[in-house]
Each structure stands twice: as C-alpha cells, then as structure tokens.
N, C-alpha and C positions, 0 to 999 in steps of 0.2 A: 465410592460406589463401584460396583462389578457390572460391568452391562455387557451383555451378546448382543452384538448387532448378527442378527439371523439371517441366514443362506438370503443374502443381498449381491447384487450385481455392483463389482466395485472396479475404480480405475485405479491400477497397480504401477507400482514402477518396474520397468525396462528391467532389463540384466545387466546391464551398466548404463552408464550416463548418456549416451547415446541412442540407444537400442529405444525403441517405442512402448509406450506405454503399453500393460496389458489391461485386455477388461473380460475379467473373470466372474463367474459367480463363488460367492466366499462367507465365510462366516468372521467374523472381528470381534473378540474378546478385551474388554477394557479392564485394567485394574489399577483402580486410583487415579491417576496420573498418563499414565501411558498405556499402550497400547501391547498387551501380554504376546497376543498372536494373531495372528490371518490365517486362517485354513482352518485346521482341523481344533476343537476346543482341547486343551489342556485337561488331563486327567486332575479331578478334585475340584477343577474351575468352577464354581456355582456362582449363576451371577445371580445379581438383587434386582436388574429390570433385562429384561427381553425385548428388544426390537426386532418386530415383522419387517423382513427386506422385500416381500413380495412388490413387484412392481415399484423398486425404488432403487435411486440410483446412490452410490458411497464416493466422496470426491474426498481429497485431502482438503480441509477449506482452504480458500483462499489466501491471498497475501498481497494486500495493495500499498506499494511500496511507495508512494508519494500522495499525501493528502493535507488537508488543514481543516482537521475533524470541527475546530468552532465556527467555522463559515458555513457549516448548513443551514444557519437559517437566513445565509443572504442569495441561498438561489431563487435565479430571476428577480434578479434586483439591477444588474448590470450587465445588460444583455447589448449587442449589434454595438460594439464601443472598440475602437483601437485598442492595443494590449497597455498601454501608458494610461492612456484617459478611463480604462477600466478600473485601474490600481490604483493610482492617484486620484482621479476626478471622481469615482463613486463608490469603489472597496475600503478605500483612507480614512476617508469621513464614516464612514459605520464603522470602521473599526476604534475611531480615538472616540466613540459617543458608547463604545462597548463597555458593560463590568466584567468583573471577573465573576460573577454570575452567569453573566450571559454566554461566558466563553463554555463553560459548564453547560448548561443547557444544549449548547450547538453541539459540545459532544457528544451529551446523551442522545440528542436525533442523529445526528452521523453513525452512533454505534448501533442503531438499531434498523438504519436503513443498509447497513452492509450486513450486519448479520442475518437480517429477510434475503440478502441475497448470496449469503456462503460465506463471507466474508469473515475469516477468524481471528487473520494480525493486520495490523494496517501499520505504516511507518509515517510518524504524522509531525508536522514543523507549527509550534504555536506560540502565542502570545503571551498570555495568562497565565504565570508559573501556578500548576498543581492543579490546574481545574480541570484538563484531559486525563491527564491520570487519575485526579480523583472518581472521574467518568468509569475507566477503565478498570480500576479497581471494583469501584461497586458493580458493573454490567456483569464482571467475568471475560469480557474482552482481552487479546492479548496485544497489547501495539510497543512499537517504539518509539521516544517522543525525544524532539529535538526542540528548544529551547529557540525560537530565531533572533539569532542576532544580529544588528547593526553598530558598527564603528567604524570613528575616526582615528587609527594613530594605537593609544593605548586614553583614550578620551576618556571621563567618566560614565557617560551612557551605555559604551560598550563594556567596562568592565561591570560595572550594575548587573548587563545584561547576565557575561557569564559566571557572576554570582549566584544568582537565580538560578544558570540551569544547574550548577554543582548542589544548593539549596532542596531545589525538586528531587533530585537525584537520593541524596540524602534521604527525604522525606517518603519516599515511598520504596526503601533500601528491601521493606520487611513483605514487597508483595514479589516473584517470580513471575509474572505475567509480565510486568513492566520491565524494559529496558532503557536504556538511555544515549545518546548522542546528542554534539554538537553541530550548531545549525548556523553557520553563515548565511546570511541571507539570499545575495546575490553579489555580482561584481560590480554592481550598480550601488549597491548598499555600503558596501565595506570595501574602505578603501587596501591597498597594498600590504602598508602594516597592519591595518587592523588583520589581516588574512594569515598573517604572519604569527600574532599574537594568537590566534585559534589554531594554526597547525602544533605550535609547540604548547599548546596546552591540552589538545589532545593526544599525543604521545605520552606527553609528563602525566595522563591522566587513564590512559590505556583505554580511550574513548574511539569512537567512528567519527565520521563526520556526514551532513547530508546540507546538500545543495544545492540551490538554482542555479543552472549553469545554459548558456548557450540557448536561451528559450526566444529570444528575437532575433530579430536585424540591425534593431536601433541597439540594441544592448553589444554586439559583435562590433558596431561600428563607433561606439562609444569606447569600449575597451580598449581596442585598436588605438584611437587617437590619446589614452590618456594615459595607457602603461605601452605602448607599442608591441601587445599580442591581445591573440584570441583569450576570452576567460579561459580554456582549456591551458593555454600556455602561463598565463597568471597563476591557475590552482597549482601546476606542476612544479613551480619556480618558486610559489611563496612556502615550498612543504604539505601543502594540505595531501597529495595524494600519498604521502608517508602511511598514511593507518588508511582502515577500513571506509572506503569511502563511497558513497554514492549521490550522482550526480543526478539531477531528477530534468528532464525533458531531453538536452544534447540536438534541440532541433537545427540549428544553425551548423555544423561542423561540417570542416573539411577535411584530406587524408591525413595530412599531420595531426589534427584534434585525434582523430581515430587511433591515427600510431599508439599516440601518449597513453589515450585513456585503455589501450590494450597491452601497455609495457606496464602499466602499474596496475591492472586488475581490480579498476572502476568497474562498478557496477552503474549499467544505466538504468535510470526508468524514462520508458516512454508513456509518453500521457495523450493519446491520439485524439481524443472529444476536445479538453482543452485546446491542445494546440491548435486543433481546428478552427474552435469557437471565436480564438482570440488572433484568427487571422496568421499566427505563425508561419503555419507551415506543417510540413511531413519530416519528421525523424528520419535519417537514413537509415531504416533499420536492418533491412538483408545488407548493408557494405557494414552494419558495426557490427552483426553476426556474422559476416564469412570473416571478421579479423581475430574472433574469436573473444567479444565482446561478451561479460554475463549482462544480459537483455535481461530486464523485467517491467512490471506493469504497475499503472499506476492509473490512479482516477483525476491527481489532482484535486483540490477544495470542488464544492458545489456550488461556490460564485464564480466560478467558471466553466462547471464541466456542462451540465448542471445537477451529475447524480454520482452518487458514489457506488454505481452499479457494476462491479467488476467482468460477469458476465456479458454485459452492455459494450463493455471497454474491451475483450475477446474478441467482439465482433467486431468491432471496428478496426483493432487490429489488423486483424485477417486480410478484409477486405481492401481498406487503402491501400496496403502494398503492393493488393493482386494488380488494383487498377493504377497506379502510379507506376508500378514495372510492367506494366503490360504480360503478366506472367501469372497465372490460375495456378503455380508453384510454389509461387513466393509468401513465405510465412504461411504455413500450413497451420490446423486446426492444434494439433498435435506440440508445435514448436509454442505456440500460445498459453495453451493450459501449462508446457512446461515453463514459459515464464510468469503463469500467473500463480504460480505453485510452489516448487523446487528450485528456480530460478530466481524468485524474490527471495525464499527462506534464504538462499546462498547470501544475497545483496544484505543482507541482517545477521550475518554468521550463525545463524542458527538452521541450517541445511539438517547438521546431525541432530535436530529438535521436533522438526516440522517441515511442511511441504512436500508430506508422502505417506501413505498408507502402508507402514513400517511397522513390525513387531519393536517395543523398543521404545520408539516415538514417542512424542508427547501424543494424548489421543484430543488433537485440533480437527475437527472432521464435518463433514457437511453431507447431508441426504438429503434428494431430492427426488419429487413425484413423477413416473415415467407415466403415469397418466394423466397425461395433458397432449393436448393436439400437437402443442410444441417438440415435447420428446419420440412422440409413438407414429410408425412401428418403431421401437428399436433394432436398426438398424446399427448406428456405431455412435456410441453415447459422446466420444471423443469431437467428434465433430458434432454432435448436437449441440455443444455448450458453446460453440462459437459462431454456429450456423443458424440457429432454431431455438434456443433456447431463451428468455427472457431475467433470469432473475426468481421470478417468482413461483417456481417450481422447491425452491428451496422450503424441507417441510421442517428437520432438523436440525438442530446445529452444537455440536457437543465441543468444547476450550476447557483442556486441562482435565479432562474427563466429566466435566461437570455439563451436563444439558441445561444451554443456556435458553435456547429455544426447542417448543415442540410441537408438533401439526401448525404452524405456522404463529406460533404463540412468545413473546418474548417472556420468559418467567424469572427474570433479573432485572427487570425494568419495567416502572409505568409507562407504559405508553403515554397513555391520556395525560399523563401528569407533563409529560414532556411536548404534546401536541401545542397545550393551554400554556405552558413556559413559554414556549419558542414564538408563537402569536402575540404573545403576550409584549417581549422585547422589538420586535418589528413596528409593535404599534406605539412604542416611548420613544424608538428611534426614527421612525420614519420610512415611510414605505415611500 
C-alpha cells in the first residue's frame, strides 16, 4: 500500500551519527516496504491512504533489545524476591507447568502491549521453539528471537536445544520480519564448553549471539570461583564475542569487563526497571558510553520489569543516572531515544533497515497524539518521550509498511481473544 503521512511533525536523524536529532515538520511517503521519501512527495506518488499529522508526533518505532515476550502473563506474579529466589523459587515452576500454547499466548500480550506503546522490533530469548515467531508472524510485528540455551559439555539437552533453534530458524526462513540468533543462557547455565560449543556454531552458522551477562553479584562471584574470571572474560575467551554479539544488562562490570566489551563491539542492553526491581543494581552507563560502548535499551520479560513499556524504560533511563552521578547531564533525553532507536537497530545489524526516519528504510514507524496534557505545549517532543510522556500517546503504528495499529486500535490481533487466553492459563497454572 502507498500512504502519505501528511505535513506531521517528525523526529529526524542528525547529519551524522553524532550530530542531534532534528524535529522538523515533514511529509513521509510510504511505498510498499519502505519508506520512498521525507520532505517533499515524489512526482506521480499517489498514495491509497492519507494520514492527517496535525497535532501528531512521527518517531522511528522503537527497538527493545532484550525481552522474554512469553512471560507477560507472569507479571506480578513474583514481585519483592531476591534475583535467585525469583528465577528459581517462582519464574521455574511457571515455566516447567507452561505449554507451548501458552508460550504463544504470552507473545501475543507482549506484542500488543509494545505496539500500544511504539514498539516495532523487540530482540526476544525463548522457550517454546516457533510459538514467538509464530506470534510475530501473524501480528506483523518485527523481532529477533533467540532460542535459550542451556548446556553441559556437548550433553544431549544442550544439543536438543540447538537443534530446535536451527529448526525454528528454518521454519519461518519464508517470513523477513523474523530474524534469528543464538541464546546462551547465562554463565550460571552453561557451563565453559557448552559456551564453546555455541561460539563455534555460531560462526559455522553466520548467526549473532544474545546473552545474560553480568546481571548480579552472586552470578560475578560465582563465575569468579569456578572458571577464575568475570562472565565478560569467560564470553571473550570461550569465542562467543567472535560474531555479532549482545550482551543484555552488563550491571556488575568493572574497567577491564568495559575494555573487552569495547575492543570487540558488544553491544549492551541495559534494562534499568528490572535491574532495579530485582535488586541488581545500576549499569555503569555514562563509563560504557564514554569507552565508546553501543548502549541500547531493553525492557527485559514482564515477570520482572513489570511492563514492556519502552517509553517507561527512557525514563528511567534518564533519570537514574542523573541521580546516581549526581550530574542533570548525564544521559540526556536525546542519548536515549538514540538508544532506543538507532542504537538498538545497530545491536541487531539492521541499523541500514530501521531505527530512523530514512528515505530507503524499512517504513517501521510510530505516531503519536501531541494532544495529551503529557505532550503539550510542544515545546521539544525529544525530551518529552523521556520526561513526560507515558506510552499511551501512541495512536499509530505502521511494520513493513503495513498499519498494524490505528487510533489506538490493534487490526492484526484479537485483543479480547488474547485477554481470555492469557487469564485463562494463570488460572490452570496458578496464581
């Protein structure tokens, strides 16, 4: 389909990577797939729907680089718990009493509660081979999904596992929304070899890799005593940081973790609600950005966050590091959105795809209502998405050129059908 989004106020990219966003008013031409032009409409361009930009704001959507789209229906289920006795003692048991139905279900609430809020890729580690993707397939959602693994050695459990994610991989070869990566779990999960066995089968497989890394204290001091380094010096040593790699929290790290993960051009996600919730801690994020770290953002699952609100996760952002460095400079509005945008698409190699308001582009894109107490006056829309803004401003939401949602409507998914699923499993497993 052909769409003009109409003389709309939109947030543009910089003159280079550095240089700060602009916020212009513009018109955006869609055809098919991507995104024809920005500015002026193209001689002959007739589009088939016309979007009013009056009073509405154009963002590249989102990109939440770390989640576990089938746990939305375990939020607040495992709340005020140490990060061990949350995983073990009440995540574990829902998860071995889960089908691969249910895993299905969690994603269709997970994809509908990020796309009410902009959210257009998410980068997601799961269970259930094929039941996130087959979510994401049918929403029109665009994510990348990592298979999570645990092993011993070269044990049977672990190669089971990544059979499966080659399987999934396979299986949904015939949609472009979908990508794929392997998922080591954590350094808690998989022992030395097993880490070994995943770095050279992702090379041998021209795959990424995404992983828990560095997310506690007990996890750093366990690593410590049972290979004699940090997880960061583990993942360097057993190859995983050989391919495209990223690392999801890096809360625990010290300057040498920092060296490594910026001599190999890891990408981080920090996940600040989580870390919070579960007691972690604060990511060093201005010392992994002044080393020249790609920063991006993540929600983390919603049995921990407890939302997959990406705009939610800006603010927080923002804010703890102002007051953790004592500095109303530190991670600015502007350094946020570019890692909740351009800086995630980079951490997913698809920077030259999405995470900007590009002619070219894929046309992944989000609009949102500047009338709301939250946006207006419009003042600087840049800082209202991390200062004032809530999420629910979000009116449209266009993946692949296709309008998934509109006036706040999802038209690729039941709702309701997904409401009564998700209720539905909490009450067989156990609230």
């Amino acid at each position: 389909m052909n769409i003009e989004i109409k003389d709309i106020l939109a947030i543009l990219p910089g003159e280079n990577e550095t240089a700060p966003q602009r916020v212009e008013r513009t018109s955006v031409c869609i055809e098919g797939k991507r995104i024809k032009a920005v500015g002026e409409v193209p001689a002959g361009f007739r589009p088939e729907k016309t979007i009013d930009g009056k009073d509405r704001l154009l963002i590249p959507g989102l990109v939440n680089c770390h989640t576990h789209s089938y746990m939305s229906f375990m939020r607040n289920v495992a709340d005020d718990l140490s990060f061990m006795d949350w995983l073990f003692g009440r995540i574990d048991p829902i998860e071995q009493k889960m089908t691969d139905e249910d895993a299905y279900w969690g994603a269709c609430l997970a994809i509908v509660e990020m796309m009410k809020s902009g959210t257009t890729c998410f980068n997601d580690m799961q269970m259930n081979i094929c039941q996130t993707s087959r979510a994401v397939k049918e929403s029109g959602m665009r994510a990348v999904i990592s298979r999570g693994l645990v092993g011993s050695g070269n044990d049977e459990a672990g190669s089971s596992r990544l059979k499966q994610a080659y399987e999934e991989k396979a299986a949904f070869a015939d949609c472009d929304r979908l990508s794929f990566r392997l998922g080591p779990h954590a350094p808690y999960t998989c022992d030395e070899a097993f880490l070994r066995i995943v770095a050279e089968e992702a090379k041998k497989n021209n795959m990424g890799i995404h992983m828990h890394l560095s997310e506690s204290r007990t996890e750093i001091e366990n690593c410590r005593k049972d290979y004699g380094a940090s997880p960061i010096e583990l993942a360097e040593r057993t190859g995983l940081f050989d391919v495209p790699f990223i690392a999801a929290h890096c809360v625990q790290v010290d300057e040498k973790d920092m060296e490594i993960l910026a001599r190999h051009g890891v990408s981080v996600v920090t996940n600040p609600a989580s870390n919070m919730k579960l007691g972690n801690g604060f990511a060093p994020v201005p010392e992994m950005m002044a080393k020249g770290i790609n920063l991006c953002l993540g929600t983390d699952g919603a049995g921990s966050n407890n939302a997959l609100n990406m705009i939610r996760e800006m603010s927080l952002l923002t804010l703890i590091h102002k007051g953790t460095h004592l500095s109303p400079q530190c991670v600015s509005a502007e350094e946020a959105f570019r890692m909740a945008t351009i800086q995630g698409a980079k951490a997913l190699c698809m920077e030259n795809e999405i995470g900007s308001v590009e002619a070219g582009k894929k046309a992944d894109l989000a609009i949102l209502s500047l009338r709301r107490p939250s946006m207006w006056p419009v003042n600087n829309p840049v800082a209202a998405l991390s200062y004032s803004a809530n999420g629910s401003e979000t009116e449209t939401v266009i993946i692949d050129g296709e309008i998934t949602m509109e006036n706040g409507k999802i038209l690729t998914m039941d709702e309701e059908r997904i409401y009564f699923e998700t209720e539905r499993i909490m009450e067989r497993i156990g609230k």
